[in-house]
C-alpha positions as CSV (number, residue, x, y, z in Angstrom):
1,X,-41.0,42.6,30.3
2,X,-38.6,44.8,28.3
3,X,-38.1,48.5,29.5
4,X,-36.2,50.9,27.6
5,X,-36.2,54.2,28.9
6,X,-35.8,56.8,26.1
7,X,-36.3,60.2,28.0
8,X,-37.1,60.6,31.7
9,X,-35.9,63.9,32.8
10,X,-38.1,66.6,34.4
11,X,-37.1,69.2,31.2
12,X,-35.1,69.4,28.6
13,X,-30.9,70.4,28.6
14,X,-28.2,69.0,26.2
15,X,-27.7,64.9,27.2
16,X,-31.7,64.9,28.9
17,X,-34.6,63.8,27.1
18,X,-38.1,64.0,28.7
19,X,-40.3,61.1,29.4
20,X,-40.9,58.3,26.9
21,X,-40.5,54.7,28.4
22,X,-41.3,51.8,25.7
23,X,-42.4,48.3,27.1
24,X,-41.5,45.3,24.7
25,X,-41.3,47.7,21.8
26,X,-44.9,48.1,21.2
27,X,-46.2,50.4,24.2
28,X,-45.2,53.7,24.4
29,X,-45.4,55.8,28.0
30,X,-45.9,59.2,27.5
31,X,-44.3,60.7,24.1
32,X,-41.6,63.1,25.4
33,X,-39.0,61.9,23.3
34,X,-39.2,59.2,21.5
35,X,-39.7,60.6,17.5
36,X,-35.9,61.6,18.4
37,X,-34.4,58.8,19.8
38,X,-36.1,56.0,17.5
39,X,-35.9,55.0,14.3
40,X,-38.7,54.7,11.7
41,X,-38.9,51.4,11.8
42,X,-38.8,51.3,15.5
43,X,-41.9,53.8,15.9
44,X,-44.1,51.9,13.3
45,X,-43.7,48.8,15.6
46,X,-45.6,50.8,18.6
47,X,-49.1,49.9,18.5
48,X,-50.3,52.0,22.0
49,X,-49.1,55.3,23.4
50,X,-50.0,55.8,27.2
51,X,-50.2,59.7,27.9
52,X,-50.0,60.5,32.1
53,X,-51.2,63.9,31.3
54,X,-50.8,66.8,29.0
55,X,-47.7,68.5,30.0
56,X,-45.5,69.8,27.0
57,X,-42.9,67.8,28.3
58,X,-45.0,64.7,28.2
59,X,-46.6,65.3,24.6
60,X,-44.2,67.4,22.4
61,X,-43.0,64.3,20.1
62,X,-46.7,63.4,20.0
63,X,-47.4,65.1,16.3
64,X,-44.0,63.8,14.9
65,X,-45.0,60.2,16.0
66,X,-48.1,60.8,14.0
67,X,-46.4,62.4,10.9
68,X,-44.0,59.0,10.7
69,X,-47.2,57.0,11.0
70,X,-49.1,58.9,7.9
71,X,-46.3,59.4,6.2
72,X,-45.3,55.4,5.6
73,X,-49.1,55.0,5.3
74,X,-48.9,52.6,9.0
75,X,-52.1,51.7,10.8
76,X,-53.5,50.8,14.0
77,X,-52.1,52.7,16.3
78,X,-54.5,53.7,19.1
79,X,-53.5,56.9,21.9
80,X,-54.7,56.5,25.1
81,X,-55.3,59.0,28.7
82,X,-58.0,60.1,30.7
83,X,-61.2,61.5,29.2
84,X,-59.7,64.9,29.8
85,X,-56.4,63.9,28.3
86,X,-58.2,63.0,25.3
87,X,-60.1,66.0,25.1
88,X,-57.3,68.6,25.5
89,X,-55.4,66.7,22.6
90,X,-58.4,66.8,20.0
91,X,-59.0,70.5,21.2
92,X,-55.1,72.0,21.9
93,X,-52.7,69.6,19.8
94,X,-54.4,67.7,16.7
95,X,-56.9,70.9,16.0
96,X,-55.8,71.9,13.0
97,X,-54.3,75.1,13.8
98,X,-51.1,73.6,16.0
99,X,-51.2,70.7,14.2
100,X,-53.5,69.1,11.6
101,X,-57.0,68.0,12.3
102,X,-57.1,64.3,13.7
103,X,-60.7,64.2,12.0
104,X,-59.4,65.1,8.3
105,X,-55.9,62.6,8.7
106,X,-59.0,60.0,8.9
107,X,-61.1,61.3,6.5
108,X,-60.4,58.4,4.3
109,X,-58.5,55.6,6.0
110,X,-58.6,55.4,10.5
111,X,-54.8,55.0,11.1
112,X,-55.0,56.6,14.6
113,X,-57.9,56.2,17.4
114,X,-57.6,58.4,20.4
115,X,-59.3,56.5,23.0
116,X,-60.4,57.6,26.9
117,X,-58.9,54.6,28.9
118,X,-61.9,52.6,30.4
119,X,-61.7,51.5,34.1
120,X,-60.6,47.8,33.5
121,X,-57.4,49.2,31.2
122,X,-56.9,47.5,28.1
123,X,-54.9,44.9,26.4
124,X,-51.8,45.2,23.8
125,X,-50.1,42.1,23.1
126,X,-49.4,40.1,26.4
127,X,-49.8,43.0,28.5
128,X,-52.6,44.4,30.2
129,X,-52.5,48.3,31.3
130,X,-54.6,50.2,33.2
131,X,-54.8,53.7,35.1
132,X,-55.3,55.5,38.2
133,X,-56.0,59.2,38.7
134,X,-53.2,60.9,40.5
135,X,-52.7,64.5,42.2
136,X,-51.0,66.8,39.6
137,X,-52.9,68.2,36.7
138,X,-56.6,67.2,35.7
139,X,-56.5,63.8,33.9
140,X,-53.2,63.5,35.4
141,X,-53.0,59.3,36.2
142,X,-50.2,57.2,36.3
143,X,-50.1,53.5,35.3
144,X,-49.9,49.5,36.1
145,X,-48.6,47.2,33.7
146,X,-48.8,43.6,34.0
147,X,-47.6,40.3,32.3
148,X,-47.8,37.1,33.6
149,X,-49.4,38.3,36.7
150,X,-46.5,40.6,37.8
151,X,-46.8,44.4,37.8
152,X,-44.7,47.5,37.0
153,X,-45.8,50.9,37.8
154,X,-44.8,54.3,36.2
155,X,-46.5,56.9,39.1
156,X,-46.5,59.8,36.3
157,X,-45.8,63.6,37.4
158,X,-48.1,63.6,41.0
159,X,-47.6,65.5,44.0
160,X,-48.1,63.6,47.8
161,X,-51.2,61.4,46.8
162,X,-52.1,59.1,49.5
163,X,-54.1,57.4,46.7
164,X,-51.1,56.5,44.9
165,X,-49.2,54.7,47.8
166,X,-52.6,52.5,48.8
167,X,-52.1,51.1,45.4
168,X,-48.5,50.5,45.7
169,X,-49.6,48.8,49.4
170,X,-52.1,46.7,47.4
171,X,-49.8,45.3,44.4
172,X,-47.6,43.9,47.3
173,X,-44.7,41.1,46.4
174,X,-46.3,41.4,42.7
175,X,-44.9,44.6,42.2
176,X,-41.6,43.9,39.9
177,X,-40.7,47.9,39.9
178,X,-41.8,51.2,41.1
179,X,-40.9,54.1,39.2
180,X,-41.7,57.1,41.2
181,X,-41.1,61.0,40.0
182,X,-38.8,62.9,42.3
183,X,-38.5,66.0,40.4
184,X,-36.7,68.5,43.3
185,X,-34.6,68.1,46.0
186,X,-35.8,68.8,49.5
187,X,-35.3,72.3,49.8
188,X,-37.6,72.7,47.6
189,X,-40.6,71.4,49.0
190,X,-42.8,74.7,48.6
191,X,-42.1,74.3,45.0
192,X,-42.7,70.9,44.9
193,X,-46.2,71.4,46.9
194,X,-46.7,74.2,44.9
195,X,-46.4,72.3,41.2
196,X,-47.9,68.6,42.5
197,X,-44.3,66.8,42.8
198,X,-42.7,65.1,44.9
199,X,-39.0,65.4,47.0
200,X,-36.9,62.5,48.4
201,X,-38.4,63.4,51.4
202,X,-42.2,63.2,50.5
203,X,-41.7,60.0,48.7
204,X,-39.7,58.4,51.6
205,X,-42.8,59.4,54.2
206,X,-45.1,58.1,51.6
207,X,-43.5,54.9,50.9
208,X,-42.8,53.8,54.6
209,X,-43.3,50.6,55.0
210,X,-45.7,50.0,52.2
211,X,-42.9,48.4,49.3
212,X,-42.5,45.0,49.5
213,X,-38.4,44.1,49.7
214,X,-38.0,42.4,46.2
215,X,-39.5,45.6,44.6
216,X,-36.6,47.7,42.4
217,X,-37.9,51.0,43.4
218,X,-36.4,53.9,40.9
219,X,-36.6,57.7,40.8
220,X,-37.0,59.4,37.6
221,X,-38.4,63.0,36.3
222,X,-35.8,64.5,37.9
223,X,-34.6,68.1,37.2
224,X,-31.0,67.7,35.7
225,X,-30.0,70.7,37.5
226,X,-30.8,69.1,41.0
227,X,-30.0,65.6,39.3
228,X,-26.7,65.4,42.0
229,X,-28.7,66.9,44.9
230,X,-32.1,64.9,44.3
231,X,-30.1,61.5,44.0
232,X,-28.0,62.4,47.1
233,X,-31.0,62.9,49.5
234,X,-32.9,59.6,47.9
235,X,-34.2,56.9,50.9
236,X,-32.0,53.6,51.2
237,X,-32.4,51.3,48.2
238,X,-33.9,53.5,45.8
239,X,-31.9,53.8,42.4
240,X,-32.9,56.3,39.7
241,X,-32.5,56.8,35.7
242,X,-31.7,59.5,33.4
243,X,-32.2,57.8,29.9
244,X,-30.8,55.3,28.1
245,X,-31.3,52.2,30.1
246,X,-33.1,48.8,29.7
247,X,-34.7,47.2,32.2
248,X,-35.3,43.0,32.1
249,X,-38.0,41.9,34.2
């Protein structure tokens, strides 16, 4: 599995994209960034976009993606979140007042299908994806991608969700990576409470003794302003991202 992290930052400042993470160049998680940092021919290769939850920083290259796709005529690219996800796009983002009507770009030709994700996930080339509803905004989830019977898990923007570290118990010696948000540092944790994220210190409580030793577990969404402070404070063994790297699993 090929990870290429393209934005991952908790907001936007010169050298820090937001969150767009593409798996083997054809699935993109969450559309932050990545109308900027790809090229054409890079985007019309991505056949699924993931979004965690609607968050500007999550959807803002969203509509540019789009406007590639129409543009060079491409097809058969499908979006994917919660049912509420869905919903907020069709009614906030593709509406025809922020930006054009999804119904009339398919008035003659579907190119793009907005789909709710089903409970069993779906398919895209030799991966299999599915979701799980997480504390942070509703429709907020994050996600588990598997190949070959090995997982990878992007937790999404979430506050302390109990629900979230069961399923990182469950996946076990399976689970190749863990990518967890830790947006502030730990004197922030009213803010963090307040805005469902997480600190070093809320993801160390939550992970105790739950990650299995050969999992890479990695921080990202992190506020550059507290990037020093939040990568100071992490627990032992955790490494963290701010954009630009590959990952080979």
């Amino acid at each position: 599995m090929k990870i290429e992290i393209l934005g991952c930052s908790g907001s936007v400042t010169r050298g820090f994209n937001t969150t767009s993470i593409l798996i083997n160049g054809s699935l993109l998680i969450d559309a932050g960034s990545a109308a900027s940092v790809l090229t054409e021919d890079a985007i019309e290769q991505i056949r699924d976009i993931i979004v965690t939850h609607t968050h500007i920083d999550h959807i803002k290259e969203l509509p540019f993606l789009v406007d590639t796709l129409f543009s060079n005529k491409s097809r058969g690219m499908r979006i994917w979140g919660s049912a509420p996800t869905i919903e907020a796009l069709k009614t906030h983002i593709f509406n025809g007042h922020i930006w054009p009507d999804i119904s009339e770009l398919n008035a003659t030709e579907d190119f793009l299908l907005l789909h709710p994700i089903p409970q069993e996930g779906f398919r895209t080339g030799t991966l299999q994806v599915r979701a799980y509803p997480v504390d942070h905004i509703d429709g907020s989830v994050c996600c588990v991608i598997t190949e070959k019977g090995r997982h990878v898990l992007f937790s999404g923007d979430t506050g302390y969700d109990q629900g979230l570290f069961r399923l990182v118990r469950s996946l076990g010696n399976d689970l190749l990576a863990l990518f967890v948000e830790v947006s502030f540092p730990n004197r922030m944790a009213e803010i963090a409470r307040l805005s469902r994220h997480l600190t070093p210190e809320l993801v160390a409580k939550g992970l105790d003794g739950i990650v299995s030793s050969s999992t890479k577990m990695i921080a990202y969404h992190i506020k550059p302003k507290h990037l020093d402070e939040v990568v100071e404070q992490l627990p032992p063994g955790f490494g963290y991202i701010t954009g630009g790297e590959v990952f080979e699993l």
